[in-house]
Backbone as CSV, one residue per row, in Angstrom:
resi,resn,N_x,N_y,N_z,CA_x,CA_y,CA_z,C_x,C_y,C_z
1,UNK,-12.403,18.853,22.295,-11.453,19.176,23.345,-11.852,20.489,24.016
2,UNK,-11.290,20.436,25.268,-11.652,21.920,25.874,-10.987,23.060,25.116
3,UNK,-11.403,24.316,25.173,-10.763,25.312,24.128,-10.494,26.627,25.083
4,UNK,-10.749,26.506,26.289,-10.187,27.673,27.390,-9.636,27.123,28.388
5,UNK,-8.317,27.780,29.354,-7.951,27.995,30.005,-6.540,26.659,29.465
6,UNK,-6.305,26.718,28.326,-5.319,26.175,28.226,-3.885,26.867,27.639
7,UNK,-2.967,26.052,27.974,-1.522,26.846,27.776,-1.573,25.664,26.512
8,UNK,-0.952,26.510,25.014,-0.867,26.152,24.335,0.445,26.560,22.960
9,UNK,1.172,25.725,22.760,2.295,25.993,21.840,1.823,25.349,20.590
10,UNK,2.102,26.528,19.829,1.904,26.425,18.135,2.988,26.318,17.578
11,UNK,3.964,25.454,16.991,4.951,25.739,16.304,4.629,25.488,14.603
12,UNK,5.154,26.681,14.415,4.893,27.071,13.039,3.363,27.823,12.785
13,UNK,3.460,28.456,14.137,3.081,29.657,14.201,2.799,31.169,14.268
14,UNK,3.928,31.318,13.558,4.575,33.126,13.233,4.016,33.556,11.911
15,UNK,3.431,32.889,11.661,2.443,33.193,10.333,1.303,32.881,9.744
16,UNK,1.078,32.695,8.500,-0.242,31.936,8.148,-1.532,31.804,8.923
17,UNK,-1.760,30.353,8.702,-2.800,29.895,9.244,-2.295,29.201,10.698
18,UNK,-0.989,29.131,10.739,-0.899,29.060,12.232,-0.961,30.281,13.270
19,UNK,-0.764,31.487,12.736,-0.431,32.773,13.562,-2.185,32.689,13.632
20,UNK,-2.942,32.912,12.914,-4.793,32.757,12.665,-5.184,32.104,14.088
21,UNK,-4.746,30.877,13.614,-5.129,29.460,15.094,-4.683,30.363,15.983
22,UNK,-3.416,31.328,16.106,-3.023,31.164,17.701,-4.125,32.074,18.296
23,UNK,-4.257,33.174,17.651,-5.254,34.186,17.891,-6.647,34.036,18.600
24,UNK,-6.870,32.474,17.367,-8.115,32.399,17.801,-8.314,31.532,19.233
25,UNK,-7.089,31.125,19.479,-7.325,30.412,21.129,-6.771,30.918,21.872
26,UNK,-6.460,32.156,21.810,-6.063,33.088,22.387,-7.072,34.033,22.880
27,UNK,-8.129,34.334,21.404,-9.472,35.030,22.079,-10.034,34.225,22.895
28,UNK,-10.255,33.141,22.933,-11.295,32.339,23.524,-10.808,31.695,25.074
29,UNK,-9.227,32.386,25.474,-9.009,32.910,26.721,-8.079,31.721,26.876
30,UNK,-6.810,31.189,26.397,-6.286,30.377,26.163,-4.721,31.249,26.290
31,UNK,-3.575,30.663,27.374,-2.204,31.064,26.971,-1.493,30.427,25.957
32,UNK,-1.220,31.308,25.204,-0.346,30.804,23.643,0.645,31.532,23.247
33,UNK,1.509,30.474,23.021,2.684,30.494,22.820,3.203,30.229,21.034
34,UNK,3.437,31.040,20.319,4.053,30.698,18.940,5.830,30.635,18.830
35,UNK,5.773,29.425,17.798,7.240,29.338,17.459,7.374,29.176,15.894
36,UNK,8.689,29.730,15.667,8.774,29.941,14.330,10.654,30.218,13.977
37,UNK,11.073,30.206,13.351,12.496,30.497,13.191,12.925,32.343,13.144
38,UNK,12.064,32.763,12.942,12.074,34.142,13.312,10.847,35.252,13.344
39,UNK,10.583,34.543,15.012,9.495,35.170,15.257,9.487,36.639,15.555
40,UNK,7.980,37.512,15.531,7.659,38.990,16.182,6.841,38.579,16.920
41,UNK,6.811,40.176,17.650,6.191,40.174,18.776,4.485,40.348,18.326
42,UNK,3.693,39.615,18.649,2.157,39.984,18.207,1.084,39.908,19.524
43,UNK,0.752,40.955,19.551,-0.647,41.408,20.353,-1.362,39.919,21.196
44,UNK,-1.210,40.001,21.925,-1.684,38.671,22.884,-1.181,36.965,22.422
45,UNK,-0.292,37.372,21.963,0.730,36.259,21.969,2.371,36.366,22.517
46,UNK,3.165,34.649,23.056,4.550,34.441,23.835,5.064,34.228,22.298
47,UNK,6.456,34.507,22.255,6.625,33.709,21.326,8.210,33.047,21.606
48,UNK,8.595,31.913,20.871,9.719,31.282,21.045,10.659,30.811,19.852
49,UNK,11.726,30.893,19.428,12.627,30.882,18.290,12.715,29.026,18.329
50,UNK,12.461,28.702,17.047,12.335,27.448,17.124,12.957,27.162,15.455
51,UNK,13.806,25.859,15.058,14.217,25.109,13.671,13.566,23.982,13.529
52,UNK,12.741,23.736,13.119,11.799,22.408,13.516,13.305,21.209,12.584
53,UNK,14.165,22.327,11.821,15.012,21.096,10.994,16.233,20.753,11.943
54,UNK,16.430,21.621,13.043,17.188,21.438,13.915,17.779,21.384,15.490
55,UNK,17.684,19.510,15.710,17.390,19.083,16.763,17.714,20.115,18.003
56,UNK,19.043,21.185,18.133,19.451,21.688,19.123,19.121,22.747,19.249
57,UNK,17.955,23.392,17.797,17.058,24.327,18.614,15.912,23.838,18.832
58,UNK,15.180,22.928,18.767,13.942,22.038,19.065,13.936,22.239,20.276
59,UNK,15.677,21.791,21.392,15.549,21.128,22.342,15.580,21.931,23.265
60,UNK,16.153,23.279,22.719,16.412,24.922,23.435,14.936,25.274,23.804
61,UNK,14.091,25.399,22.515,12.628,26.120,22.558,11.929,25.227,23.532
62,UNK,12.702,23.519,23.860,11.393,22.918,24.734,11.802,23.336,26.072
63,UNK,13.168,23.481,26.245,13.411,23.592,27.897,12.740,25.332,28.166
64,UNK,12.978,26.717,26.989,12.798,27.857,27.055,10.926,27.664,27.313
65,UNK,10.280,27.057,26.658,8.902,26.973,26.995,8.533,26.317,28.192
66,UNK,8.762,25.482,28.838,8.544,24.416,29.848,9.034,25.457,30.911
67,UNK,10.181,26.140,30.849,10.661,26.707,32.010,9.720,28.234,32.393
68,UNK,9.165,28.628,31.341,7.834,29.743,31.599,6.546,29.125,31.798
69,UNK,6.206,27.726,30.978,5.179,27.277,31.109,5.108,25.764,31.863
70,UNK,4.986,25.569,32.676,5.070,24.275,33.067,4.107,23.680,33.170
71,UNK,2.603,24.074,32.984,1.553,23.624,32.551,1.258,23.683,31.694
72,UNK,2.077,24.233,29.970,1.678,23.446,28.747,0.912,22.029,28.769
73,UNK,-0.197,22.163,28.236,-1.079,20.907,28.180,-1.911,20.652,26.324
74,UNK,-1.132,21.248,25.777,-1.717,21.563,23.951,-0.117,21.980,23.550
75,UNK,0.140,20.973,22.201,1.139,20.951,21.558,0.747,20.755,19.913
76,UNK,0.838,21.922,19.552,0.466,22.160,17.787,1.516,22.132,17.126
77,UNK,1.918,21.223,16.276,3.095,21.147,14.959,2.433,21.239,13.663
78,UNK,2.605,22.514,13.140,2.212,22.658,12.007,3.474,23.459,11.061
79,UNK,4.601,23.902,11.511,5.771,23.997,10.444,5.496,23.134,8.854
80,UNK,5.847,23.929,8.164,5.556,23.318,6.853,5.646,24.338,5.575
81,UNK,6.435,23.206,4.655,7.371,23.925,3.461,6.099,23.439,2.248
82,UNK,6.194,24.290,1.444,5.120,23.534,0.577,5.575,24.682,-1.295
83,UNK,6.402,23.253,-1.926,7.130,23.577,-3.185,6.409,23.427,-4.135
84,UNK,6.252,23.362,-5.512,6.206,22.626,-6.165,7.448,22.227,-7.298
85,UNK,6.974,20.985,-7.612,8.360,20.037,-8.330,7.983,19.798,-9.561
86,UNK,9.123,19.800,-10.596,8.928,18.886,-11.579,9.589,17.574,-11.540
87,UNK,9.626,16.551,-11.257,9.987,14.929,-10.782,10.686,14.821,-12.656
88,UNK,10.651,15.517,-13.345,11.513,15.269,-14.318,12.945,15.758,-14.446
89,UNK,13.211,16.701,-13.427,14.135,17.170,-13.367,14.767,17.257,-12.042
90,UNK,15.825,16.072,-12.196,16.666,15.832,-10.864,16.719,16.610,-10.098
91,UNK,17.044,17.905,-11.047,17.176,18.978,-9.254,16.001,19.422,-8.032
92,UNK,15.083,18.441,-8.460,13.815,18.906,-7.551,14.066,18.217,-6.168
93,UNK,15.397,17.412,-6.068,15.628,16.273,-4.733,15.597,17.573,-3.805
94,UNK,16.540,18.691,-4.105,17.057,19.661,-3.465,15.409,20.238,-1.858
95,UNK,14.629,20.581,-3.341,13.495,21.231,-2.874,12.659,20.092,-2.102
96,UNK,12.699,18.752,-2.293,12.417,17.691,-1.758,12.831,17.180,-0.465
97,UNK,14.146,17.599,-0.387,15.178,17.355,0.902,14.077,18.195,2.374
98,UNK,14.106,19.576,1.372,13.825,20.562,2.552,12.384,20.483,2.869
99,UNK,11.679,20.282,2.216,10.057,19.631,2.791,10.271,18.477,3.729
100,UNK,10.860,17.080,3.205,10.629,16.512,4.158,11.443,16.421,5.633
101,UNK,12.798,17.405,5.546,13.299,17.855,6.851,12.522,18.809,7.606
102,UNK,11.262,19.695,6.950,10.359,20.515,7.735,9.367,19.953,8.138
103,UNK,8.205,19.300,7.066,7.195,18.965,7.260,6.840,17.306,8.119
104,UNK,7.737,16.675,7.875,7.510,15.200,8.464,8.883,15.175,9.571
105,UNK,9.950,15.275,9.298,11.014,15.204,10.700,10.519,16.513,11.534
106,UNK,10.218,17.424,11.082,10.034,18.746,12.150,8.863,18.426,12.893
107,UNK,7.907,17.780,12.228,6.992,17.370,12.548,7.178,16.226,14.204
108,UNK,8.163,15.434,13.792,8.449,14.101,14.648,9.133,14.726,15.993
109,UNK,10.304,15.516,15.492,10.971,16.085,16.552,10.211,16.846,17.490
110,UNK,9.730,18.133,16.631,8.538,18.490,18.007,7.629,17.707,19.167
111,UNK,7.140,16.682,18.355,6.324,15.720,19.478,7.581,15.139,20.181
112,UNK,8.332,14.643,19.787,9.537,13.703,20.785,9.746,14.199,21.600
113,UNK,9.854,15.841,21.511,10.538,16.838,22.797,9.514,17.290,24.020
114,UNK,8.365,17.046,23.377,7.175,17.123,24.052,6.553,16.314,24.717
115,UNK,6.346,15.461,23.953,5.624,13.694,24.746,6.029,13.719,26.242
116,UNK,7.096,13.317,26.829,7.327,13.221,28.030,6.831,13.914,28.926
117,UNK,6.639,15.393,28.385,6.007,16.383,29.539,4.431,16.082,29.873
118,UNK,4.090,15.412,28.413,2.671,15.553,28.568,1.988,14.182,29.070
119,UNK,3.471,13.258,28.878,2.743,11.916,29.829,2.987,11.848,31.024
120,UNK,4.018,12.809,31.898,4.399,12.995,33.001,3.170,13.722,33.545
121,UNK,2.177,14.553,33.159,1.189,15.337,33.340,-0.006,14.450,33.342
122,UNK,0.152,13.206,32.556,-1.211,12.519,32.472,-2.854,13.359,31.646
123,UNK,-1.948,14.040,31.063,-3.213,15.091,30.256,-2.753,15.917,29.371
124,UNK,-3.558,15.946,28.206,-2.661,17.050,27.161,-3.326,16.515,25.914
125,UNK,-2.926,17.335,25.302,-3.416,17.245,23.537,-2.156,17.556,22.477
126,UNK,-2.139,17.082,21.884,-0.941,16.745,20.654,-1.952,16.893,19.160
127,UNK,-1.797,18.140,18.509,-2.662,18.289,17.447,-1.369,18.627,16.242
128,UNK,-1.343,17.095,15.183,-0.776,17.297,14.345,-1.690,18.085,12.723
129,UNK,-0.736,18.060,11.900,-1.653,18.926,10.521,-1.184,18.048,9.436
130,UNK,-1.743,17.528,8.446,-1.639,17.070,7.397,-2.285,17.907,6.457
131,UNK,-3.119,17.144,5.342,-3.237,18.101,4.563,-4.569,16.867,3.552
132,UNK,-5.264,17.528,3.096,-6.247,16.532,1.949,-5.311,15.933,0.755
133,UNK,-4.415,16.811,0.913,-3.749,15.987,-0.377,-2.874,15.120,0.261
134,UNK,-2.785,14.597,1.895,-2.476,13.405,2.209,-3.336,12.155,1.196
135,UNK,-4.618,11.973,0.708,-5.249,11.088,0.552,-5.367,11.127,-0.792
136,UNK,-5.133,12.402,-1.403,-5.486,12.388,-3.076,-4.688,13.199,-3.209
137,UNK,-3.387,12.347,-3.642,-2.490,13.487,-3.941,-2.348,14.610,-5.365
138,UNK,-2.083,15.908,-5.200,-2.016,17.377,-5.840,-0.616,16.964,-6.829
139,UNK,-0.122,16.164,-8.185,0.679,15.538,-8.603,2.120,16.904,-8.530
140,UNK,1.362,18.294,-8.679,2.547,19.414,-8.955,3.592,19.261,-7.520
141,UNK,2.708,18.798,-6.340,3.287,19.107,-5.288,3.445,17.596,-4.808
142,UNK,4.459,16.636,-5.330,4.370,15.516,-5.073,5.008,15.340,-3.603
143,UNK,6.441,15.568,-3.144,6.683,15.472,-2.115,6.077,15.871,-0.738
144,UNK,5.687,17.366,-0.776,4.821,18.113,-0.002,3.377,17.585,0.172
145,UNK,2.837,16.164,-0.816,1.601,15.308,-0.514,2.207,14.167,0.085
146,UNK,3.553,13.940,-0.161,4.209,12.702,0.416,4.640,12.497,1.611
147,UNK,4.871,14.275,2.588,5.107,14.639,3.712,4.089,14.602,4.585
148,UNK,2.696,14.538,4.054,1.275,14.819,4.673,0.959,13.785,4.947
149,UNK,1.211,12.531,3.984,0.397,11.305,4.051,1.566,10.465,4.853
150,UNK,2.752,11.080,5.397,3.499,10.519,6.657,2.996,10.785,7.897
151,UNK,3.017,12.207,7.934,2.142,12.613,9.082,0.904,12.133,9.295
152,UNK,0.032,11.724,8.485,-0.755,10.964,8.754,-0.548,9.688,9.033
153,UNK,-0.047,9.380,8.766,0.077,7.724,9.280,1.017,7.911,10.245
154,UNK,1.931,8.639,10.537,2.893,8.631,11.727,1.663,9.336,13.323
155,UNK,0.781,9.877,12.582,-0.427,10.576,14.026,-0.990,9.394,14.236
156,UNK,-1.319,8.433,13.346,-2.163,7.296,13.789,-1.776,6.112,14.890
157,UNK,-0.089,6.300,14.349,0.574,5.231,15.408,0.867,5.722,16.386
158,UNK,1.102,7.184,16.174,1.262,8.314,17.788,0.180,7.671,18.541
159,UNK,-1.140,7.895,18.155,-1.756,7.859,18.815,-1.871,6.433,19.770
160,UNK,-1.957,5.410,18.848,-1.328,4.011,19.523,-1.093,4.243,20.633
161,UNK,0.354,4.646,20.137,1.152,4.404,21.574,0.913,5.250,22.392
162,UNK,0.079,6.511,22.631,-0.044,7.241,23.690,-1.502,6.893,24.622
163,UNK,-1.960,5.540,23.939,-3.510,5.143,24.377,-2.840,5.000,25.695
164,UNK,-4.041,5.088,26.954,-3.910,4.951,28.082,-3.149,5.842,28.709
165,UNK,-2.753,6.942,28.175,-1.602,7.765,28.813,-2.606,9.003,29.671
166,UNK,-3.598,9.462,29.044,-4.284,10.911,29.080,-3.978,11.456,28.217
167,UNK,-3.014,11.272,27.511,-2.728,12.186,26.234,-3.785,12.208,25.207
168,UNK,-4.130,13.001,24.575,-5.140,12.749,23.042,-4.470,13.155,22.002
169,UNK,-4.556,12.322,21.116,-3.714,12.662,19.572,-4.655,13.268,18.450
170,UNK,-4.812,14.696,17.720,-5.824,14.699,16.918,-5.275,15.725,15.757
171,UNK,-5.735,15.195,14.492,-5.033,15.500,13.351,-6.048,16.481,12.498
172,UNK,-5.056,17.653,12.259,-6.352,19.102,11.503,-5.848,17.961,9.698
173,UNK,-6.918,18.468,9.061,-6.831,17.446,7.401,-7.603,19.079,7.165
174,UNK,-6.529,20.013,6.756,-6.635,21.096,5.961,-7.247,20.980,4.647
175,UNK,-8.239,21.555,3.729,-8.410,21.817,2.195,-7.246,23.060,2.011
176,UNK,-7.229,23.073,0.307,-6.420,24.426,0.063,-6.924,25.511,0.698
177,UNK,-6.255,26.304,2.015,-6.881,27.363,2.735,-5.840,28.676,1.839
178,UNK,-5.929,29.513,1.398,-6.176,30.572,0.832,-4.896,31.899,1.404
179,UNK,-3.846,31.044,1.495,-2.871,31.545,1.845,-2.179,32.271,0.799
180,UNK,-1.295,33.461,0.883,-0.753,33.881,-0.303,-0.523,32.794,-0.938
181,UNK,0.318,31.817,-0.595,0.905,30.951,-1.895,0.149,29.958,-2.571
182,UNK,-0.975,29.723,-1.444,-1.751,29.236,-1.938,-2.906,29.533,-3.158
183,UNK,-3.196,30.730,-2.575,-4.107,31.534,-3.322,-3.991,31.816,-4.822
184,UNK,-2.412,31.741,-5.065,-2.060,31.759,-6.249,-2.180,30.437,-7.241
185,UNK,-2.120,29.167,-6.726,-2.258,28.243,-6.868,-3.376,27.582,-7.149
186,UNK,-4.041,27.884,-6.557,-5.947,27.504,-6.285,-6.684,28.531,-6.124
187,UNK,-7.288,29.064,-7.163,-8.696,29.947,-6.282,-9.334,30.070,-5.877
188,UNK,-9.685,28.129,-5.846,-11.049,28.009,-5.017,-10.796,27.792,-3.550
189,UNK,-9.780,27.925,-3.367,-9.534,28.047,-1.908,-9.278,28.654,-0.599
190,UNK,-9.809,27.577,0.183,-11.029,28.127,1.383,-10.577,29.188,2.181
191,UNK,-10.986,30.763,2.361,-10.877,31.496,3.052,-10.227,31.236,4.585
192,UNK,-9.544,31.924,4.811,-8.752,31.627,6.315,-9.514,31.459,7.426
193,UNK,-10.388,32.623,7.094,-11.229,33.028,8.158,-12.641,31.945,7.928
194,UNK,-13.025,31.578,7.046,-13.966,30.566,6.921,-13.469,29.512,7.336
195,UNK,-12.044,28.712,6.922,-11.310,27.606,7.120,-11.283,27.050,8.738
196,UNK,-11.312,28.674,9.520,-10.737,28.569,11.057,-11.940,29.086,11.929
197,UNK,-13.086,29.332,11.209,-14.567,29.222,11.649,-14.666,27.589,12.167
198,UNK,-14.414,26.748,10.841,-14.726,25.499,11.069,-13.785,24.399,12.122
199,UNK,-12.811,25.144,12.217,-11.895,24.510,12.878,-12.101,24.167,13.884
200,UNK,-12.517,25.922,14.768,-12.687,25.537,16.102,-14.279,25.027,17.048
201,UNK,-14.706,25.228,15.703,-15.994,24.210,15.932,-15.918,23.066,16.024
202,UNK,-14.810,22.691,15.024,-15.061,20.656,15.000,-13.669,20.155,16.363
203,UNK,-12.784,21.830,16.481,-12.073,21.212,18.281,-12.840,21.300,18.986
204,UNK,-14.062,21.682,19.235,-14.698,22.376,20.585,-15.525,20.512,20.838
205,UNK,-15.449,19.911,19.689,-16.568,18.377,19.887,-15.815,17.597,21.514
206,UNK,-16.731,17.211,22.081,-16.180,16.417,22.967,-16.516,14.590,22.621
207,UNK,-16.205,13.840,23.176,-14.726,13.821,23.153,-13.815,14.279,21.789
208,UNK,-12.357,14.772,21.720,-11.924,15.284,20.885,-12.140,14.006,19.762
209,UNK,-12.471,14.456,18.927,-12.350,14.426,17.307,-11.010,13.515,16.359
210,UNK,-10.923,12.253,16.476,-9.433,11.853,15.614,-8.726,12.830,14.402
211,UNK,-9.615,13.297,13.743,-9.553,13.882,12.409,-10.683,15.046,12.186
212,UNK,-9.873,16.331,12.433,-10.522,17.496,11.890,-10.606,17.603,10.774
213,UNK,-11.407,17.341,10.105,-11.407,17.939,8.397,-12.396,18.441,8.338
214,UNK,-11.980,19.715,7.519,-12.992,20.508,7.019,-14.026,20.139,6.164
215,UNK,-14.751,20.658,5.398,-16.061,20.266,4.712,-15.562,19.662,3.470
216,UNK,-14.601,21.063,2.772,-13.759,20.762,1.820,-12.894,20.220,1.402
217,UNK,-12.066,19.401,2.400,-11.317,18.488,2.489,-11.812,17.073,2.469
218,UNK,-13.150,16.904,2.427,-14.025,15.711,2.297,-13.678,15.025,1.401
219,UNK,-14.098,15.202,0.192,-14.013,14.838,-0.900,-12.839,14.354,-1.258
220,UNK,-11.468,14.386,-0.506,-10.389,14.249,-1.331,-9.972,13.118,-0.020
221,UNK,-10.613,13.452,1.243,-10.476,12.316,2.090,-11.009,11.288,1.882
222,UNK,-12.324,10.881,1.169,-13.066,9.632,1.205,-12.588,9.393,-0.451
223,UNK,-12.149,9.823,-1.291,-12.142,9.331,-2.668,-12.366,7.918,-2.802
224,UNK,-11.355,7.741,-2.020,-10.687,6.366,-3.110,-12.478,5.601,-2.233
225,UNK,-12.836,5.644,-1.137,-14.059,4.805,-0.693,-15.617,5.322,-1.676
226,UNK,-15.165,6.830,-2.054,-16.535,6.951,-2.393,-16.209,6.590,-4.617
227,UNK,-15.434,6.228,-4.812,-14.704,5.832,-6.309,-14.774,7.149,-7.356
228,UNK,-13.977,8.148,-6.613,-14.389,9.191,-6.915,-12.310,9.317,-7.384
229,UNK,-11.534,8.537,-6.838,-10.225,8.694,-6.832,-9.578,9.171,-8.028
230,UNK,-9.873,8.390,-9.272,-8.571,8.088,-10.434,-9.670,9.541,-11.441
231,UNK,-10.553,9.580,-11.316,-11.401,10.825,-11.744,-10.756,12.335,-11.361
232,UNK,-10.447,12.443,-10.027,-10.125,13.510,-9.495,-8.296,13.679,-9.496
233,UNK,-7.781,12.478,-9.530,-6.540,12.353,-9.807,-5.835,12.785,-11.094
234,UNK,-6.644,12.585,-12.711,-6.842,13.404,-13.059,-6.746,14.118,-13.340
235,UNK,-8.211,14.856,-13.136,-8.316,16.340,-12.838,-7.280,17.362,-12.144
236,UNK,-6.483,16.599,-11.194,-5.596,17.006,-10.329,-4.127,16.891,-10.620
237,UNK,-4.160,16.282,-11.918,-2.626,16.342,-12.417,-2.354,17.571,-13.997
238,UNK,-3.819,17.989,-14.000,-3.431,18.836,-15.329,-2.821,19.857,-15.222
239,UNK,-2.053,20.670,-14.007,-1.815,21.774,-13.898,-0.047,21.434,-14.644
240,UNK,0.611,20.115,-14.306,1.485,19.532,-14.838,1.972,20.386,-15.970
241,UNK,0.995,20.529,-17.045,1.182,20.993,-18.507,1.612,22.050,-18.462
242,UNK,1.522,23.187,-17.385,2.210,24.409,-17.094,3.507,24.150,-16.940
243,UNK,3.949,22.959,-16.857,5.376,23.113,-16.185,6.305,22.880,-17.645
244,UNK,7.417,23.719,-17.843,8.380,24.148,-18.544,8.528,22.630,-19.563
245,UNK,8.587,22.565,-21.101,8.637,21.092,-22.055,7.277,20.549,-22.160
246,UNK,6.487,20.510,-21.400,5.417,19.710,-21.332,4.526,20.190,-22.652
């Protein structure tokens, strides 16, 4: 996809690895816009107060953006709660509720409020985020892999239906990138700044790219094709034993 002279909204971008992204298409001479539920003000970034869990500020932040930007043509949903559960103990619905009201409805709502502008425009980009443990799921973080592998399959049928529009639908497939919470979690995981090296290399491909995944996210994307799955699955459920009885 082109990577300058575009107006671009990040939601669930007041931090992390989304505040990172905004920056970086921001250097590369791009207007950007971050949203977040309580955003600051940051050095060459707009920003806009956004609930991805709630429709009537969704619908505030789209008319408040549209009415400064009316050539928004890039729409990033990356909001996202990320718990971990023990599935043995009922009360994890709680922490379950609120992932999938962030990560997969916040997810839906943002594009709904958006779509129209960008098929009325006949041009635009819609870049959703999943995660590698859409495909091989991380067992500690069952819901928060269960929210990813919606979004993935909910970007695929996006895309469907936006064929023929001008719109392009294209999905980042994150590895563990090296976020505080992450970091604690995984050590082998991938530097921010390495993570978002690769990023905007594999946006810059023309034509855009269905599926950004990183290098490191490979492996957990092709499993089950390369029979690498019930091995790494696994491997990927022993952290389990940390959790409280086990």
């Amino acid at each position: 996809m082109r990577l300058t002279n575009r107006t671009v909204l990040i939601v669930g971008g007041t931090s992390g690895i989304g505040l990172e992204l905004a920056h970086r298409f921001a250097k590369d001479g791009n207007t950007v816009v971050v949203g977040g539920r309580k955003p600051e003000p940051q050095d060459g970034l707009q920003s806009v107060r956004i609930d991805v869990t709630d429709p009537t500020s969704v619908l505030r932040a789209r008319d408040e953006v549209l009415a400064a930007h009316p050539d928004l043509d890039v729409v990033v949903t990356m909001s996202g709660v990320l718990l971990t559960e023990d599935l043995r103990d009922p009360a994890h619905i709680t922490d379950a509720e609120n992932m999938v009201a962030t990560n997969l409805l916040g997810t839906i709502r943002v594009i709904d409020v958006f779509t129209p502008h960008l098929i009325g425009r006949s041009a635009g980009t819609i870049i959703t985020v999943s995660s590698g443990i859409a495909f091989l799921p991380f067992p500690l973080m069952a819901t928060y892999g269960a929210t990813k592998a919606a979004v993935h399959s909910y970007t695929e049928s996006l895309r469907a239906h936006l064929a023929g529009t001008g719109v392009e639908v294209a999905e980042l497939v994150p590895p563990a990138v090296a976020t505080p919470a992450m970091a604690k979690l995984n050590p082998a995981a991938v530097s921010v700044d390495d993570y978002l090296d690769e990023v905007m290399e594999l946006l810059a491909v023309e034509p855009t790219t269905r599926e950004i995944i990183a290098e490191a996210a490979l492996p957990l994307r092709w499993a089950e094709r390369d029979g690498t799955y019930a091995e790494l699955l696994e491997r990927r459920s022993a952290p389990l034993k940390t959790l409280p009885g086990r």
